[in-house]
C-alpha positions as semicolon CSV with decimal commas, in nm:
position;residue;x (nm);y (nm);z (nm)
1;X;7,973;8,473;15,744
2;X;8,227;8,169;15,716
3;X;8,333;8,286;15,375
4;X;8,319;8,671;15,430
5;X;8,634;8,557;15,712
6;X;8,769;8,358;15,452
7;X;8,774;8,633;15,153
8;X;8,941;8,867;15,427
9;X;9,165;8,593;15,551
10;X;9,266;8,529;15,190
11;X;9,342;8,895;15,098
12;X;9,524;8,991;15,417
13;X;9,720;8,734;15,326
14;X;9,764;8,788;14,955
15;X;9,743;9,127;14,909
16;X;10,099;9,169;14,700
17;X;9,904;8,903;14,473
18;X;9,573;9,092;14,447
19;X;9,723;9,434;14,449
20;X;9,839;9,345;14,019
21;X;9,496;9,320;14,013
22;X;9,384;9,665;14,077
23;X;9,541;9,842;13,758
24;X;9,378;9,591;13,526
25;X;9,061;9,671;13,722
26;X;9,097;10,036;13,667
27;X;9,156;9,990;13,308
28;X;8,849;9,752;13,218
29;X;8,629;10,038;13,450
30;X;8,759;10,335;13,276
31;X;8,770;10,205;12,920
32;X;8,508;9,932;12,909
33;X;8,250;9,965;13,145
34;X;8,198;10,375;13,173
35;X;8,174;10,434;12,777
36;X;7,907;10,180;12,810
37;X;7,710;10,543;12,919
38;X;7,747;10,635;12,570
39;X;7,481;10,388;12,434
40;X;7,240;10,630;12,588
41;X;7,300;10,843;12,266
42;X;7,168;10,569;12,034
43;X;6,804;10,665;12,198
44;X;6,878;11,023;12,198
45;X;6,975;11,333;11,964
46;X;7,326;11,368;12,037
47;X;7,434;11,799;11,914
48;X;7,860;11,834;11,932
49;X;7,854;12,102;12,194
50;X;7,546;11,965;12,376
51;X;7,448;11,758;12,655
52;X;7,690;11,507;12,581
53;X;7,378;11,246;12,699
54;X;7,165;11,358;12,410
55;X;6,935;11,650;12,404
56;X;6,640;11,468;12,333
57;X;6,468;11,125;12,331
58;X;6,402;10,978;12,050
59;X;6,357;10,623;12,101
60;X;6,410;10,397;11,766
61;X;6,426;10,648;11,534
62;X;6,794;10,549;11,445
63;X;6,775;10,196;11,471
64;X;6,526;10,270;11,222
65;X;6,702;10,458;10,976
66;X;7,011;10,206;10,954
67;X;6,739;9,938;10,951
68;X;6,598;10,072;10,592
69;X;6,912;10,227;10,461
70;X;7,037;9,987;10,218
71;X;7,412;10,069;10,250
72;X;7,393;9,959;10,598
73;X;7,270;9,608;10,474
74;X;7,526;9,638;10,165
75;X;7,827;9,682;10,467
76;X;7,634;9,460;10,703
77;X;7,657;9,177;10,489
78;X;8,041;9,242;10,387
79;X;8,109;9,188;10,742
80;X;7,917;8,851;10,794
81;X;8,124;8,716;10,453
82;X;8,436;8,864;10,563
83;X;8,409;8,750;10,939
84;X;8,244;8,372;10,799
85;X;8,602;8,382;10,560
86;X;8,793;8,451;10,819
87;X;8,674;8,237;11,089
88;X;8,631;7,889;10,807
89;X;8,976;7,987;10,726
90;X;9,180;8,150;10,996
91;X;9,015;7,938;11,299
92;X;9,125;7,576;11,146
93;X;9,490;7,634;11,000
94;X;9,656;7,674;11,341
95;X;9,537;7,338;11,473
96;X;9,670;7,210;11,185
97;X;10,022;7,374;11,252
98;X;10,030;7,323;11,537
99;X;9,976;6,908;11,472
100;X;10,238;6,931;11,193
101;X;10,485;7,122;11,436
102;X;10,431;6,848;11,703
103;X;10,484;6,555;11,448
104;X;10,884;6,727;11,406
105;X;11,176;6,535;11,541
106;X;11,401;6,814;11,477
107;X;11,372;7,028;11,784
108;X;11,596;7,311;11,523
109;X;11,414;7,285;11,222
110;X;11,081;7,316;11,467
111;X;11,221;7,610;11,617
112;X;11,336;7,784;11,314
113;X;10,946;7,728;11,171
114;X;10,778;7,835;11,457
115;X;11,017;8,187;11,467
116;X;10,910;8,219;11,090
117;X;10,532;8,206;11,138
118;X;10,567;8,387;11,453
119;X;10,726;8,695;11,321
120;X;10,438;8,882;11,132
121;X;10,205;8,916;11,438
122;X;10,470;9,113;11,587
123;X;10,462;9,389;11,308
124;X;10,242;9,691;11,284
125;X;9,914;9,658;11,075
126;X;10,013;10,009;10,860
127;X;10,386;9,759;10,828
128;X;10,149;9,485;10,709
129;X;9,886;9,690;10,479
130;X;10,195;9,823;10,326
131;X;10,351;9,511;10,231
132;X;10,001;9,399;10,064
133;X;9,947;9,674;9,903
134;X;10,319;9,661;9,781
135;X;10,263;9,314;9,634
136;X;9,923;9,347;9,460
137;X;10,029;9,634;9,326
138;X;10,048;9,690;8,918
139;X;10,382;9,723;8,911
140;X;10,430;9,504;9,229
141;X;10,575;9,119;9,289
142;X;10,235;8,902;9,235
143;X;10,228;9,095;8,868
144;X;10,563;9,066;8,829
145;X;10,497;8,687;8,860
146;X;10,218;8,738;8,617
147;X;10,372;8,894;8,353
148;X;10,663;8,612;8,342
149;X;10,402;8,381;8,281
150;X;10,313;8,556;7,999
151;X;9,945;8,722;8,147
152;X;9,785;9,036;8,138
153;X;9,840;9,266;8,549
154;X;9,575;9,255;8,723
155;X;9,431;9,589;8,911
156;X;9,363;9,403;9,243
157;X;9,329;9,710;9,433
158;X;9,070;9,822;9,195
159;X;8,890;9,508;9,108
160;X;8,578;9,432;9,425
161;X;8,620;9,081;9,370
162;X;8,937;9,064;9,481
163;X;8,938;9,203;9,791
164;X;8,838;8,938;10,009
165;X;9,079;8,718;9,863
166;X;9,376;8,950;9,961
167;X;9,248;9,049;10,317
168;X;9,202;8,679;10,426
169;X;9,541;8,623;10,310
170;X;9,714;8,834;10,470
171;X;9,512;8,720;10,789
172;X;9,624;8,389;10,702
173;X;9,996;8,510;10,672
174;X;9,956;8,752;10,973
175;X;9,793;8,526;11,272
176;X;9,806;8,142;11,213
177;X;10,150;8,123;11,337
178;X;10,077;8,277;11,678
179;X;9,768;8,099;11,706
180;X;9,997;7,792;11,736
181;X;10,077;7,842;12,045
182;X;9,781;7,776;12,253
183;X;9,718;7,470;12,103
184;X;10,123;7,337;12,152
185;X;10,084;7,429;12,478
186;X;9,756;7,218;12,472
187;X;9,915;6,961;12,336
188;X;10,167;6,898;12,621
189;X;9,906;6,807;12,880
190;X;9,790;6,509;12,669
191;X;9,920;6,192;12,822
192;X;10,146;5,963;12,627
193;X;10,009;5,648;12,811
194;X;9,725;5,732;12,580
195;X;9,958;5,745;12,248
196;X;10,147;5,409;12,429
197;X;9,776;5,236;12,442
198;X;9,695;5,309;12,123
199;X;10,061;5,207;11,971
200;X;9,971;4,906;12,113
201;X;9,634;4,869;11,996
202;X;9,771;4,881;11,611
203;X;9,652;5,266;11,597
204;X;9,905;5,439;11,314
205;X;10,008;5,754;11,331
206;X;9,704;5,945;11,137
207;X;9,478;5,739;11,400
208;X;9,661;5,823;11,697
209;X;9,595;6,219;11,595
210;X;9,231;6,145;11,516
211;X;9,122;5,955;11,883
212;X;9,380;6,095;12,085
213;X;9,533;6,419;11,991
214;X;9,242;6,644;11,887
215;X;9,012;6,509;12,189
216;X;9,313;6,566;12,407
217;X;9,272;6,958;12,283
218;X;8,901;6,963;12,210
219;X;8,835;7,214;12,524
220;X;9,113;7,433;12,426
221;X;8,957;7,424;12,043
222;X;8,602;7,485;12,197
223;X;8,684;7,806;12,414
224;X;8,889;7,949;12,082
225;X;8,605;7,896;11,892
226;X;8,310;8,058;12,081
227;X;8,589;8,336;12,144
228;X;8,637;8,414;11,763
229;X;8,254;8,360;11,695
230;X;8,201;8,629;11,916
231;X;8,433;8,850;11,731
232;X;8,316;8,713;11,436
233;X;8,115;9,083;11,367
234;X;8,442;9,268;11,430
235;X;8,649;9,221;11,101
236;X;8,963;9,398;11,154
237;X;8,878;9,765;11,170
238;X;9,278;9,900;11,086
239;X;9,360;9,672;10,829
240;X;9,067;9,687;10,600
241;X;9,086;10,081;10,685
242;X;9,420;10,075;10,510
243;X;9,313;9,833;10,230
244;X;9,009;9,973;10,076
245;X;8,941;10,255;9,872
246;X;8,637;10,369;9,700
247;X;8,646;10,186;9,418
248;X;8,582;9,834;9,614
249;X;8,378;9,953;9,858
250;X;8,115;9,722;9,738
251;X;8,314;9,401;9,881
252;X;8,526;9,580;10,112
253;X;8,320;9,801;10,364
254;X;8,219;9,720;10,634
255;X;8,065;9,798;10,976
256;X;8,355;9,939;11,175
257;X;8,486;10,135;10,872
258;X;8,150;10,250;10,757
259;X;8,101;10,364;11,144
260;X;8,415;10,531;11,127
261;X;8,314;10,695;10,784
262;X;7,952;10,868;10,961
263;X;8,014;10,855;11,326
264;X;8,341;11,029;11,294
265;X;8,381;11,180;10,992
266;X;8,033;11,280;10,912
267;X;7,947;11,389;11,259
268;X;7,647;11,139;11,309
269;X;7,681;11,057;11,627
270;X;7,412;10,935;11,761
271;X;7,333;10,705;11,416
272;X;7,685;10,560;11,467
273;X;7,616;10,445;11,831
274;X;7,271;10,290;11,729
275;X;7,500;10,060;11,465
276;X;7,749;9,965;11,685
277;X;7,492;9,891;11,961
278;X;7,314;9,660;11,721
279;X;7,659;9,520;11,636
280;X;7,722;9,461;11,954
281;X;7,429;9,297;12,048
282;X;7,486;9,036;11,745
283;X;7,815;8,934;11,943
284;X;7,667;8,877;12,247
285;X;7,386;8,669;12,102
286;X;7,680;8,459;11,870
287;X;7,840;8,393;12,211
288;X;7,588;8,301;12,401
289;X;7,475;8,095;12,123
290;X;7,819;7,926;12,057
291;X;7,913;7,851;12,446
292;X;7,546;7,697;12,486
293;X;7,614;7,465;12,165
294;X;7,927;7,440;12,297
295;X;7,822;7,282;12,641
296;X;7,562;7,052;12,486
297;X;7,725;6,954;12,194
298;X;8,120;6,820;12,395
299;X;8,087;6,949;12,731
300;X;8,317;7,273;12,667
301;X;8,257;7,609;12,738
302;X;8,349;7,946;12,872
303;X;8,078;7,901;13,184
């Protein structure tokens, strides 16, 4: 009873605060929680112009027709190589910008770098696709470069093997810069008695980042972590959209774009739903998985 009083207490007298609370609300319910309804399709025969729940049960029956389709595992495993690439790659580099942006005495020259790597997350992915696609093309700068060295262009828009290579890249290029600053922030709540003691203990500088820095941000590292693992299944749907073509669909489909290619385009509902249902269940499993390790492993975690 004690804390019912004190919840009503609290918002009576809070209620401006709580009140920016109610649109965010409204938007998780309405976009988040109620199309969670739709899963019911993914057990069900889903007609366009039907009952929009399915007309009829049908338990597994697309779980197991995804399940022995081969192109599913063909795109399934495109995704786990393209999420593992981008998490091995992407996850690490802004730590280590970060680290090299705190080690600046310049407070300019820091600026001036952190505006730099800042400014691509701040343009459009079509903006983005367009500039890759601009400088792998045959007649674009990377060939350009190429044929002043005295090589042969290379089709990299045609060629499967180089997909991956060009879509981590420009992940690299479009995100580690604003991933920076979480972990600068981090790095201001480490205490500098700690550097002091270990100044004074003989550490040099490469120790001082090794047993006081990156345990000082460990927690912050830890949360990232189990957050991207839990995306880890959901490469960026937009930008390898506008990067593929046919002709490298081999390496570069994959589950949100092959969803898009038979839930929407194709109609197939209620085979599209099972996928993504299955998809999503591999994310919550990765999560649960990662925050568990997580707690055991350094004492970090989301809960």
């Amino acid at each position: 009873m004690q804390g019912k009083t004190s919840w009503r207490v609290a918002l009576k007298r809070d209620w401006r605060l709580y009140s920016f609370l109610v649109l965010p609300l409204i938007f998780l319910l309405v976009f988040k929680y109620v199309p969670m309804v739709g899963n019911v399709i993914a057990f069900r025969r889903f007609r366009p112009g039907g009952n929009p729940f399915g007309d009829e049960w049908v338990g597994f029956h697309y779980f197991d027709q995804f399940i022995h389709n081969q192109q599913f595992w063909t795109v399934f495993w495109n995704t786990v190589i393209l999420g593992g690439l981008t998490l091995a790659i992407c996850f690490p580099l802004p730590i280590i910008l970060a680290l090299m942006l705190n080690e600046l005495r310049s407070r300019r020259f820091k600026k001036v770098v952190q505006t730099i790597t800042y400014l691509p997350h701040f343009m459009s992915i079509v903006i983005v696709a367009g500039i890759v696609l601009q400088l792998v093309s045959v007649d674009g700068t990377v060939n350009q470069i190429v044929r002043g060295f005295g090589g042969d262009a290379i089709s990299f828009m045609q060629e499967p093997g180089w997909f991956r290579s060009i879509y981590v890249s420009s992940e690299v290029w479009q995100t580690v810069g604003w991933g920076t600053i979480l972990y600068l922030a981090a790095l201001t709540t480490v205490d500098d008695q700690l550097y002091e003691a270990a100044r004074i203990d003989g550490a040099n500088r490469w120790q001082q980042t090794w047993h006081v820095t990156l345990p000082g941000i460990r927690p912050t590292m830890m949360v990232l972590l189990i957050l991207n693992i839990g995306s880890f299944m959901a490469v960026g749907f937009e930008k390898v959209l506008l990067l593929q073509n046919p002709l490298i669909y081999s390496t570069a489909d994959v589950i949100s774009t092959y969803l898009y290619r038979v839930g929407i385009q194709s109609a197939q509902f209620s085979y599209a739903a099972a996928i993504g249902l299955f998809e999503s269940l591999i994310g919550l499993v990765l999560v649960l998985s990662a925050n568990f390790a997580s707690r055991r492993l350094v004492g970090a975690s989301l809960w």
